[in-house]
C-alpha positions as a Markdown table, in Angstrom:
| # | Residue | x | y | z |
|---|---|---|---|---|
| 1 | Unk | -51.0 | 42.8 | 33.5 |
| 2 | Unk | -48.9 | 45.5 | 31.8 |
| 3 | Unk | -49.3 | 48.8 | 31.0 |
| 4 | Unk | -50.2 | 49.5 | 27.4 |
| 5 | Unk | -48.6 | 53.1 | 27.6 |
| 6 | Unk | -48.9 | 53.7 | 23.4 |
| 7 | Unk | -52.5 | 52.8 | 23.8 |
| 8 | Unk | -53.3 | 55.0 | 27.5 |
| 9 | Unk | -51.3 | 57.9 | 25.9 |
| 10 | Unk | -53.3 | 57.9 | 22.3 |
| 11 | Unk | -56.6 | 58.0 | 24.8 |
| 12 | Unk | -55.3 | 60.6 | 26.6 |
| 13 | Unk | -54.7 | 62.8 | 23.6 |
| 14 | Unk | -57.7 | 62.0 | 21.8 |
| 15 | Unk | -59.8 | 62.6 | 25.0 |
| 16 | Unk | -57.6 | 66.3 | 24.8 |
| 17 | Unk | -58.8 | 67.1 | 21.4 |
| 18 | Unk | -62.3 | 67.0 | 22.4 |
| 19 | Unk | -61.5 | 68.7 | 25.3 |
| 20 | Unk | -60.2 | 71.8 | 23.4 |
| 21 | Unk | -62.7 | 71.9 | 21.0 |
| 22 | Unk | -65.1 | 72.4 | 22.8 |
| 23 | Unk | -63.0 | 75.0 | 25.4 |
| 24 | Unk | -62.0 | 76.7 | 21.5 |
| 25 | Unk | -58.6 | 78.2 | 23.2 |
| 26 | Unk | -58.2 | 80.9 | 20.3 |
| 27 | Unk | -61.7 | 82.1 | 21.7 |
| 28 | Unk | -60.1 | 81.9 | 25.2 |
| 29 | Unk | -57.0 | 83.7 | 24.5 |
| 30 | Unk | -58.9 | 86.4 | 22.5 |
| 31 | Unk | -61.0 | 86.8 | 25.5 |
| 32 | Unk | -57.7 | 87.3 | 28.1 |
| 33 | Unk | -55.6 | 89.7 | 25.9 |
| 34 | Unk | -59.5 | 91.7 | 25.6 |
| 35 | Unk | -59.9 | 91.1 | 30.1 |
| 36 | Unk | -56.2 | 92.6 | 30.1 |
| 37 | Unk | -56.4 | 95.7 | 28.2 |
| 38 | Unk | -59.3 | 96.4 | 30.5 |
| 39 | Unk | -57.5 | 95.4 | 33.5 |
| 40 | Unk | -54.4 | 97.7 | 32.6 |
| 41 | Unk | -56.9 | 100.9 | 32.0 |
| 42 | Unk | -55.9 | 103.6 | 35.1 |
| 43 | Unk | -59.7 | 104.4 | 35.5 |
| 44 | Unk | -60.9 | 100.9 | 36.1 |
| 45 | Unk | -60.6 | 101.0 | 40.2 |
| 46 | Unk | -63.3 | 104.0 | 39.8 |
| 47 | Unk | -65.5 | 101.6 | 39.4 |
| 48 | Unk | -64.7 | 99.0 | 42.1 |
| 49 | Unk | -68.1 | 96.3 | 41.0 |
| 50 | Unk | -66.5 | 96.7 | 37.6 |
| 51 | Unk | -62.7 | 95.7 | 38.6 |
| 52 | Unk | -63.9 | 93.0 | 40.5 |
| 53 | Unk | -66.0 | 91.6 | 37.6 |
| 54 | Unk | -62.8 | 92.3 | 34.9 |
| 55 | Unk | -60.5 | 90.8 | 37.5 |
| 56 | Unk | -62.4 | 87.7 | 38.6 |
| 57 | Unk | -63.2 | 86.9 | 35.2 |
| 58 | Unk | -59.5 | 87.1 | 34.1 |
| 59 | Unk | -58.2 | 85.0 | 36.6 |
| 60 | Unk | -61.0 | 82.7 | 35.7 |
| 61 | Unk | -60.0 | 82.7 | 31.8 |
| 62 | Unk | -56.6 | 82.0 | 32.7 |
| 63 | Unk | -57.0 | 79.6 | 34.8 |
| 64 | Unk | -59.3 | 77.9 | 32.6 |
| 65 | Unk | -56.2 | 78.5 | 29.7 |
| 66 | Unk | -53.6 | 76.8 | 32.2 |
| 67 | Unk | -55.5 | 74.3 | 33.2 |
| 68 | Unk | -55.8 | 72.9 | 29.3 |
| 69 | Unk | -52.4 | 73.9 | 27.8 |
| 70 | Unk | -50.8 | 72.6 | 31.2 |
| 71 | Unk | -52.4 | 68.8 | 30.6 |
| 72 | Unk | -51.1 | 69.1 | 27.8 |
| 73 | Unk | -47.5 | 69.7 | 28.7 |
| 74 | Unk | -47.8 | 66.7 | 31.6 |
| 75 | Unk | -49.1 | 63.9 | 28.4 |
| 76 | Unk | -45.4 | 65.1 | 26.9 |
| 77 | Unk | -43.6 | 64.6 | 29.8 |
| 78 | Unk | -45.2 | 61.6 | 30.8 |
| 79 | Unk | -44.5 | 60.2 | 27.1 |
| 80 | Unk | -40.7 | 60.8 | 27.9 |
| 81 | Unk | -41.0 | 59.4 | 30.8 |
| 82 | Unk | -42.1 | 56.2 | 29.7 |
| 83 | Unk | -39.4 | 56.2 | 26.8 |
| 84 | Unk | -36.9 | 56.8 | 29.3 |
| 85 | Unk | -37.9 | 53.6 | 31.0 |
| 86 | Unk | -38.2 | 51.7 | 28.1 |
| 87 | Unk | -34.9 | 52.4 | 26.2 |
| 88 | Unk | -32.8 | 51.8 | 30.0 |
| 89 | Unk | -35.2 | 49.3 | 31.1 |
| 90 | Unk | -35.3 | 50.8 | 34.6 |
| 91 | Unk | -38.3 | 49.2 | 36.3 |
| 92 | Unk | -38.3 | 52.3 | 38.9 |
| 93 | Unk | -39.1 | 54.8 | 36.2 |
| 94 | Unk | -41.9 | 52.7 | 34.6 |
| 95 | Unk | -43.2 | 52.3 | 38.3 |
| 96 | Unk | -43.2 | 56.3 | 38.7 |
| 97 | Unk | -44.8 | 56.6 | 34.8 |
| 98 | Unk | -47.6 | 54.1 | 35.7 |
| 99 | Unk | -48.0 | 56.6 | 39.0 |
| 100 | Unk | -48.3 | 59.6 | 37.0 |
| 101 | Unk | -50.4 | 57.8 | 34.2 |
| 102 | Unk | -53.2 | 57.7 | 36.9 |
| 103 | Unk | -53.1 | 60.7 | 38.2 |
| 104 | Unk | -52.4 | 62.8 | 34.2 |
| 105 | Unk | -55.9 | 59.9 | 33.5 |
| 106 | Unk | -58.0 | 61.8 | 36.6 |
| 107 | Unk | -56.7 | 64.9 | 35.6 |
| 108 | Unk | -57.9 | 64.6 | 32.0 |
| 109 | Unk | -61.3 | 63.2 | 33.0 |
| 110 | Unk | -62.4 | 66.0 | 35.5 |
| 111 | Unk | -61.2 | 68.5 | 32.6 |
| 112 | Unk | -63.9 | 66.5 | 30.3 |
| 113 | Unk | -66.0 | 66.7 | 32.8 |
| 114 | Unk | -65.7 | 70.7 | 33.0 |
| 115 | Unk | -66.8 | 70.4 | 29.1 |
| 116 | Unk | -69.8 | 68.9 | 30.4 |
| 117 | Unk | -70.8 | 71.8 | 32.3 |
| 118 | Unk | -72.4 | 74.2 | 29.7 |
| 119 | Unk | -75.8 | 75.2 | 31.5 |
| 120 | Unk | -76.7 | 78.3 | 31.8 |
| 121 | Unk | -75.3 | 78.9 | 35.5 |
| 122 | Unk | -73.1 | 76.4 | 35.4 |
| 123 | Unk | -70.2 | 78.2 | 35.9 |
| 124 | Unk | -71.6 | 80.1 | 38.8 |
| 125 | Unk | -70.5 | 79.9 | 42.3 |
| 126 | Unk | -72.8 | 78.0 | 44.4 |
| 127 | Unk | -74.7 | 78.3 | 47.8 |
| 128 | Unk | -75.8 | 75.2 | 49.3 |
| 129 | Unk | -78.0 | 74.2 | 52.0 |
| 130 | Unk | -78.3 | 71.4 | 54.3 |
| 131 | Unk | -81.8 | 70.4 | 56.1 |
| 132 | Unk | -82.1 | 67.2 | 58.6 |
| 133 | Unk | -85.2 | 65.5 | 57.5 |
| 134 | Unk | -86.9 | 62.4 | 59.2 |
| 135 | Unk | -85.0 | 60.7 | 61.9 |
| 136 | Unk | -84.8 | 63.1 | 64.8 |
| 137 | Unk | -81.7 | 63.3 | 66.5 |
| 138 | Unk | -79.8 | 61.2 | 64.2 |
| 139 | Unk | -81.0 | 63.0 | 60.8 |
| 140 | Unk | -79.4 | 66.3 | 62.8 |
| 141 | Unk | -76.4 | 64.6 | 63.4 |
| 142 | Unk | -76.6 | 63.3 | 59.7 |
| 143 | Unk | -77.1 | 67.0 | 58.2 |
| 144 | Unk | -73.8 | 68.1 | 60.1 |
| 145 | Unk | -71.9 | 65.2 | 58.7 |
| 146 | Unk | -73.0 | 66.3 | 55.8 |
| 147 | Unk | -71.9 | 69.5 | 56.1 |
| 148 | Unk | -68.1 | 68.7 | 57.1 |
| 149 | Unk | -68.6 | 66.3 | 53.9 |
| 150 | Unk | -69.0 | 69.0 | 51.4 |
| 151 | Unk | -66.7 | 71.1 | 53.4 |
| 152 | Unk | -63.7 | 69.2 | 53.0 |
| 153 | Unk | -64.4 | 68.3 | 49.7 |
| 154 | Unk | -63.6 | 72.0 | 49.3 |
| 155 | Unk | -60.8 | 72.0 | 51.2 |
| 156 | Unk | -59.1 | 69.3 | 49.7 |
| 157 | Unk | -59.3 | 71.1 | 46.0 |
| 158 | Unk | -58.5 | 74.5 | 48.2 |
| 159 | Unk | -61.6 | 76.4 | 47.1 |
| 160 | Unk | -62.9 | 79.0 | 49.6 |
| 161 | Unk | -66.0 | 78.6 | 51.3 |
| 162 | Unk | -67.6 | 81.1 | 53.7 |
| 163 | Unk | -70.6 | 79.6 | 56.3 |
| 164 | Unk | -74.0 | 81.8 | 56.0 |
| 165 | Unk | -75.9 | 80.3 | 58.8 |
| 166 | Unk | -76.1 | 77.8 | 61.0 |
| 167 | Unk | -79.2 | 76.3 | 63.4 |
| 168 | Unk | -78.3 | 73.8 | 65.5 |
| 169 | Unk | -80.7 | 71.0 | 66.8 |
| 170 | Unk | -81.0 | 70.7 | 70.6 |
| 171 | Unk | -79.3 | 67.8 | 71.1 |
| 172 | Unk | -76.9 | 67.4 | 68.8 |
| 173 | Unk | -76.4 | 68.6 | 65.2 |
| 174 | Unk | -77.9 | 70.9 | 62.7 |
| 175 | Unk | -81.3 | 71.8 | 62.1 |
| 176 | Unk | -79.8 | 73.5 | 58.6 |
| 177 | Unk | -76.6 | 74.9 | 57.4 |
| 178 | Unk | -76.2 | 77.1 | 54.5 |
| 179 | Unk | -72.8 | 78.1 | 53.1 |
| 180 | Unk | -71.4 | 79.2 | 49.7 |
| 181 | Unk | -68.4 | 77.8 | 47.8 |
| 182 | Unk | -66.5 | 80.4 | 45.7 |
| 183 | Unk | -65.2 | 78.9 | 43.2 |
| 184 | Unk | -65.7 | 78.7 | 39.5 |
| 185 | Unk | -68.0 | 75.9 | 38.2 |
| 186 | Unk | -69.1 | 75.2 | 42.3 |
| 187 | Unk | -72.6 | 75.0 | 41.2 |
| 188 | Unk | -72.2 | 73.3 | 38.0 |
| 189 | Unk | -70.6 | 70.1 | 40.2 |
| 190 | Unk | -72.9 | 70.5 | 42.9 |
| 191 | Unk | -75.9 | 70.4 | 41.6 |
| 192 | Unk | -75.6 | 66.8 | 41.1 |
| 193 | Unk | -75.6 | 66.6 | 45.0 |
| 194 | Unk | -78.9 | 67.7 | 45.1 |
| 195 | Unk | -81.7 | 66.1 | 46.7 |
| 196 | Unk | -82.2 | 63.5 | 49.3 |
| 197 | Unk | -79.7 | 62.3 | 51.3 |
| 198 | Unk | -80.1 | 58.6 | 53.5 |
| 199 | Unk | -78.4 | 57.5 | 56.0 |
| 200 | Unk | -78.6 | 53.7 | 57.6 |
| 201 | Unk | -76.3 | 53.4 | 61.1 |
| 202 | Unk | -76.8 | 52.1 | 64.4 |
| 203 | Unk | -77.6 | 55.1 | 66.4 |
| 204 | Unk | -75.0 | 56.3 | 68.8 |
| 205 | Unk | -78.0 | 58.4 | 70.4 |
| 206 | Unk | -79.9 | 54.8 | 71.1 |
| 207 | Unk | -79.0 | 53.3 | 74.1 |
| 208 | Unk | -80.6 | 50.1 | 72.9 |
| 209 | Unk | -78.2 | 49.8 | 69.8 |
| 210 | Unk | -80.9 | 49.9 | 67.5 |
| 211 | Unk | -80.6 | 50.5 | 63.7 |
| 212 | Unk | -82.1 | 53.9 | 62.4 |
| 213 | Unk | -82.0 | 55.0 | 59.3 |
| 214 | Unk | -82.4 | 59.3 | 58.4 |
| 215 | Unk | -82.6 | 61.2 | 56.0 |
| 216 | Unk | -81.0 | 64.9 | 54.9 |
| 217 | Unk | -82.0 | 67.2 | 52.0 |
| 218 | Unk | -79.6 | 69.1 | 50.0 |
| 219 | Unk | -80.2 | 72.2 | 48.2 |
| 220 | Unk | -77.8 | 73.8 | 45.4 |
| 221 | Unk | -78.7 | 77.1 | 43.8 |
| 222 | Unk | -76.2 | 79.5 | 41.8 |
| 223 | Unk | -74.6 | 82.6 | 43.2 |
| 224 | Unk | -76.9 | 85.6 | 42.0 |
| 225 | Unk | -75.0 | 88.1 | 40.1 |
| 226 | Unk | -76.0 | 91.9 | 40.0 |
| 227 | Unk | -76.9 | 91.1 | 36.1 |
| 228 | Unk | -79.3 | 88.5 | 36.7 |
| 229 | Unk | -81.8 | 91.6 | 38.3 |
| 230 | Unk | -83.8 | 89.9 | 40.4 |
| 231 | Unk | -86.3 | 92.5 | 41.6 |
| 232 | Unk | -88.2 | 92.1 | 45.1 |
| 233 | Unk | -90.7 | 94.2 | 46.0 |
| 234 | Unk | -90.2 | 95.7 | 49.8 |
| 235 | Unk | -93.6 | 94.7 | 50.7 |
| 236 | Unk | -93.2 | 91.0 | 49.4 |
| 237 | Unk | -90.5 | 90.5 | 52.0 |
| 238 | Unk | -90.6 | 90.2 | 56.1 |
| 239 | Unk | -88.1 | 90.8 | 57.8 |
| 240 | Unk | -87.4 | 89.7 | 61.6 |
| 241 | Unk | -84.2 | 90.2 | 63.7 |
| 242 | Unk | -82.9 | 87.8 | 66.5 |
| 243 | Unk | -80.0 | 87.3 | 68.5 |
| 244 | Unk | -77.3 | 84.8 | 66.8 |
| 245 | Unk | -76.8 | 81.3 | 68.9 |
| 246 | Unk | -74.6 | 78.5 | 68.9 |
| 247 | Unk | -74.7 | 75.2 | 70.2 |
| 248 | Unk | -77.1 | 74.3 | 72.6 |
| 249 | Unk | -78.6 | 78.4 | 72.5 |
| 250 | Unk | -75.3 | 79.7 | 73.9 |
| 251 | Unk | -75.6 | 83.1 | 72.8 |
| 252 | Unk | -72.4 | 84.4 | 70.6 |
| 253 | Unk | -74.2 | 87.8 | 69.8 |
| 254 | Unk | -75.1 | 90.6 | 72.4 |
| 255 | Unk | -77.8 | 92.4 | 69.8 |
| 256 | Unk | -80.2 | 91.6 | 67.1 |
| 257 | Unk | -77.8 | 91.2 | 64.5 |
| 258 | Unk | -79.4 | 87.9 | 63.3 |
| 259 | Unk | -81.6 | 88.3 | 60.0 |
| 260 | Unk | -84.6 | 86.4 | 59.3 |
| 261 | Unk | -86.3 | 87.2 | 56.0 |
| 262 | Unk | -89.8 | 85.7 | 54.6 |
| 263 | Unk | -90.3 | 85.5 | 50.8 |
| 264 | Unk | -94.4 | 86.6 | 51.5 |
| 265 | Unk | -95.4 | 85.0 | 47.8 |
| 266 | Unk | -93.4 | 81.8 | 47.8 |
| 267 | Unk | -93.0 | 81.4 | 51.6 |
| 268 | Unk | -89.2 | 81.2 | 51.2 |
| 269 | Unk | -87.1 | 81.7 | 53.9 |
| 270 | Unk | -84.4 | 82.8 | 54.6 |
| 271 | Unk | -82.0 | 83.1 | 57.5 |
| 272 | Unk | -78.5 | 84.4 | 58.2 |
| 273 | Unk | -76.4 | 84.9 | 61.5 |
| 274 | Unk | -72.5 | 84.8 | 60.3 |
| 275 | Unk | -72.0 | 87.8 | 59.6 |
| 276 | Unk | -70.9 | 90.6 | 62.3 |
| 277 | Unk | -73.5 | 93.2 | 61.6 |
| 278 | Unk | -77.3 | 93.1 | 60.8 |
| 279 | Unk | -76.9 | 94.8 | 58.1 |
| 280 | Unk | -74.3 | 92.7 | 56.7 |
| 281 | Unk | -76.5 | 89.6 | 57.2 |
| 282 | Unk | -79.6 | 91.2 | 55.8 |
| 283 | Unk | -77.3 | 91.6 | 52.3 |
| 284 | Unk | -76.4 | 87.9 | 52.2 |
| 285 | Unk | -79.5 | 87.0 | 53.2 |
| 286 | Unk | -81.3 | 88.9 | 50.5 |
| 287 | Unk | -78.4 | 88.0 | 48.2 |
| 288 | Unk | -79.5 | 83.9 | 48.8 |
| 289 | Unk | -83.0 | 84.6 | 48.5 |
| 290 | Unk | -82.4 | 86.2 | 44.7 |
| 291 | Unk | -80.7 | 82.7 | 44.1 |
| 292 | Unk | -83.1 | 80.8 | 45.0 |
| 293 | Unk | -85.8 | 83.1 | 43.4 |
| 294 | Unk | -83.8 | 82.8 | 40.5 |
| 295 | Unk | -83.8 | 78.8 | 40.6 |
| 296 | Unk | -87.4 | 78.8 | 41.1 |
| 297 | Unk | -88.1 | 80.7 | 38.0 |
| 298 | Unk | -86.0 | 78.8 | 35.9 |
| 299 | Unk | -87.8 | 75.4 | 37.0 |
| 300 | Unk | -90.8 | 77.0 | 36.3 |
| 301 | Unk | -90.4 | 77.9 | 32.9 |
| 302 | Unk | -88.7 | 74.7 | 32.2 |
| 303 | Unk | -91.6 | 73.2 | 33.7 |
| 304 | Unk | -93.9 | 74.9 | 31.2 |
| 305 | Unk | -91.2 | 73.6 | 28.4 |
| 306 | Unk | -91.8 | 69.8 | 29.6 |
| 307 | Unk | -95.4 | 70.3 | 29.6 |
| 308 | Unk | -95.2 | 71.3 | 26.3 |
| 309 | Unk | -93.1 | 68.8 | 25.1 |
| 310 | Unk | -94.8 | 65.7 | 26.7 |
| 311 | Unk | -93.5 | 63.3 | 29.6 |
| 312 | Unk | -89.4 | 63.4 | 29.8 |
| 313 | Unk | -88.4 | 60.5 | 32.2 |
| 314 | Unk | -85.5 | 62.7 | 33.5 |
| 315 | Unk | -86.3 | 62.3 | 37.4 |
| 316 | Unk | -83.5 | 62.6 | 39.4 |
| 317 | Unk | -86.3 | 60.8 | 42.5 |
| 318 | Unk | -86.9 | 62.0 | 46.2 |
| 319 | Unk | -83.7 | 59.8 | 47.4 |
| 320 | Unk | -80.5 | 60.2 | 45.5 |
| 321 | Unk | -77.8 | 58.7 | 47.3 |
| 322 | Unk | -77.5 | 56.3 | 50.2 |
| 323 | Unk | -75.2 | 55.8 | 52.9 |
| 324 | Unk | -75.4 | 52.6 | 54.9 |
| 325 | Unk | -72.9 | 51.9 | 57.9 |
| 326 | Unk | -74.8 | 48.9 | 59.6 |
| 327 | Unk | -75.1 | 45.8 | 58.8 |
| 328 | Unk | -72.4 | 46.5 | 55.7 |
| 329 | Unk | -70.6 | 49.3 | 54.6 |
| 330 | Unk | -71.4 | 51.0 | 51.2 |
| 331 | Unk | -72.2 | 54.3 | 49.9 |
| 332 | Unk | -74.0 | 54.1 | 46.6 |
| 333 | Unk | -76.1 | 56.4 | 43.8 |
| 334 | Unk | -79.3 | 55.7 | 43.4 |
| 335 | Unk | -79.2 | 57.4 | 39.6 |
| 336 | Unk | -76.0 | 56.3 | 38.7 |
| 337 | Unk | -75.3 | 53.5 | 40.3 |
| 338 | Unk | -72.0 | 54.6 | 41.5 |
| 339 | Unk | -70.8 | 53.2 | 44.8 |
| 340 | Unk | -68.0 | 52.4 | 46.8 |
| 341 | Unk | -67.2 | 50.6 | 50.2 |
| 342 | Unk | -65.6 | 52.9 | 52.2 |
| 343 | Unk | -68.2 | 55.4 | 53.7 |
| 344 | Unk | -65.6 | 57.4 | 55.7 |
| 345 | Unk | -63.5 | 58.3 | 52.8 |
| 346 | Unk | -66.4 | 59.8 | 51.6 |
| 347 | Unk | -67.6 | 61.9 | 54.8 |
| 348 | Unk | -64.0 | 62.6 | 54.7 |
| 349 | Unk | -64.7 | 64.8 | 51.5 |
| 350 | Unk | -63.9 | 62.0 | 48.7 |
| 351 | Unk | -67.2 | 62.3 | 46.9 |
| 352 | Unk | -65.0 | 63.8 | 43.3 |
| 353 | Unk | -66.6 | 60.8 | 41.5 |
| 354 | Unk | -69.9 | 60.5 | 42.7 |
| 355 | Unk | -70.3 | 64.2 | 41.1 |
| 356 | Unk | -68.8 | 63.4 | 38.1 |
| 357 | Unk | -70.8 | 60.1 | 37.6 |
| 358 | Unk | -73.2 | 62.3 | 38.2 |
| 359 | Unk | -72.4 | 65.3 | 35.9 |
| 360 | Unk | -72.1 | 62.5 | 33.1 |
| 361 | Unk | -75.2 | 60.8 | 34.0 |
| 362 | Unk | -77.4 | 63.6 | 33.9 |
| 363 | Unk | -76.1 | 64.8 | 30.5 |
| 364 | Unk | -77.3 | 61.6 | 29.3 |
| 365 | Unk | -80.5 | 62.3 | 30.6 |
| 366 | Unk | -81.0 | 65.8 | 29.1 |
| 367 | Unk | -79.9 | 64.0 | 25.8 |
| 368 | Unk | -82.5 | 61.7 | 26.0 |
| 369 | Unk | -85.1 | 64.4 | 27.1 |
| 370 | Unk | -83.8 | 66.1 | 23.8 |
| 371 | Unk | -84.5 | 63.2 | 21.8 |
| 372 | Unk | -87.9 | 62.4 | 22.9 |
């Protein structure tokens, strides 16, 4: 069936107005030239948590600016592209505009996406941590897969990610990982990935070839900013060094440079081992505990909101997604309904539109919470 280019095209833009409405680029562009000024003032490098903050938000702003402006620049082109193939009937050319029609319709969907992303810490970086749940050996192995999952993921959109901790299981796997993703918007994405994680396979640790099915939980909190002053009390926390370890307790660490720390009210804890010095690791590992302090007090008060307002049915459930190897092949969202057939792409790091099915579907749901 042919291409209705006219028709894709008038989509595309239309989906672009929205798209800048809501990003208001005047507001944007107000903001850079202000980011600027303060980035060109000699003095600012006295202050190095204040450069950082001007400099990181300026590249954000214009990145944010390019990203819009710069769609819009590829729907032109790929309008004279598709004249060009028209007017000398060159079947090549329309080939290469239907090409670049899907990849300018992604593009312009993840950007609507982004629009989507207006919670509070949304636009946060994120840390994430992985936890092998039920299923022994194969729920470890699961929780590492996961792990590579996420991490190439980042890799393929070239957003830097730095490991906080690792525990490996004794046979094979992790126990938990925890890592951050430093990027923009990380958390706003991956909070949709949040939750259980299920895993049906025949076991390559069963020597009887026996199905097993495991599970993995995911956790997504925001990157705690000095602003969001999060206050702990010395005597709420414990702290308890260790020697760092890696697979199978080879030891990679001659001293105690490990840092354990126990969240005494909440029972939160909190380990870190990456890092070269104790010290080092005790600041990251206080640094995640703040996030997920932080996270807990915000579902808190929301909880006290939803109490007030009565029963929303926005549950994302226990088990979010599923992955099943054996007897078929299929991964598939248990909220959205999203799936596809090719597991490995996704382990691979091809998981871009289960978050944004996901992104879309929870919006949904907090407009229907809104409504009720």
């Amino acid at each position: 069936m042919a291409v209705d280019f006219p028709e894709e095209i008038r989509t595309l833009r239309a989906t672009m107005d929205s798209v800048r409405e809501v990003t208001d680029l005047s507001s944007l562009e107000t903001q850079i030239t202000d980011l600027e000024a303060q980035a060109g003032e000699p003095t600012l490098w006295d202050d190095q948590e204040r450069a950082q903050q001007v400099t990181s938000a300026l590249s954000r702003a214009k990145a944010e600016h390019d990203r819009v402006t710069g769609m819009d620049a590829r729907i032109d082109d790929l309008e004279a592209l598709v004249e060009l193939g028209t007017e000398e009937d060159d079947e090549a050319t329309m080939v290469e505009a239907e090409r670049e029609l899907a990849s300018v319709r992604k593009a312009v969907s993840e950007l609507e996406v982004r629009t989507l992303l207006s919670g509070e810490y949304d636009s946060r970086q994120a840390v994430v941590t992985i936890r092998s749940g039920a299923g022994g050996v194969d729920a470890a192995d699961f929780a590492e897969m996961l792990l590579r999952m996420y991490l190439r993921w980042a890799e393929r959109h070239g957003y830097p990610t730095k490991i906080l901790d690792t525990s490996y299981a004794e046979e094979a796997g992790l126990k938990s990982a925890t890592f951050e993703v430093n990027v923009p918007y990380a958390f706003g994405n991956l909070s949709v990935e949040g939750g259980t994680h299920r895993l049906v396979r025949i076991s390559p640790f069963d020597n009887q070839g026996r199905r097993q099915t495991s599970f993995a939980a995911v956790e997504v909190v925001p990157l705690i900013e000095t602003t969001d002053r999060i206050e702990i009390p010395e005597n709420d926390i414990r702290v308890d060094v260790f020697r760092s370890s890696g697979p199978g307790g080879q030891s990679v660490n001659t001293t105690d440079s490990a840092v354990r720390l126990t969240h005494i009210p909440t029972g939160i804890v909190v380990s870190m081992q990456n890092e070269k010095s104790q010290i080092q690791n005790r600041a990251a590992a206080l640094r995640v505990l703040q996030s997920r302090l932080l996270v807990l007090k915000k579902a808190e008060e929301a909880a006290a909101k939803k109490e007030m307002a009565g029963d929303v049915k926005a549950s994302w459930g226990d088990q979010m997604r599923s992955y099943v190897l054996q007897p078929y092949q299929m991964v598939k969202d248990l909220r959205t309904d999203h799936e596809v057939g090719n597991p490995q792409a996704v382990f691979d790091g091809d998981i871009d539109d289960f978050i944004e099915a996901g992104v879309r579907w929870r919006r949904t749901q907090e407009k229907l919470g809104s409504k009720a």
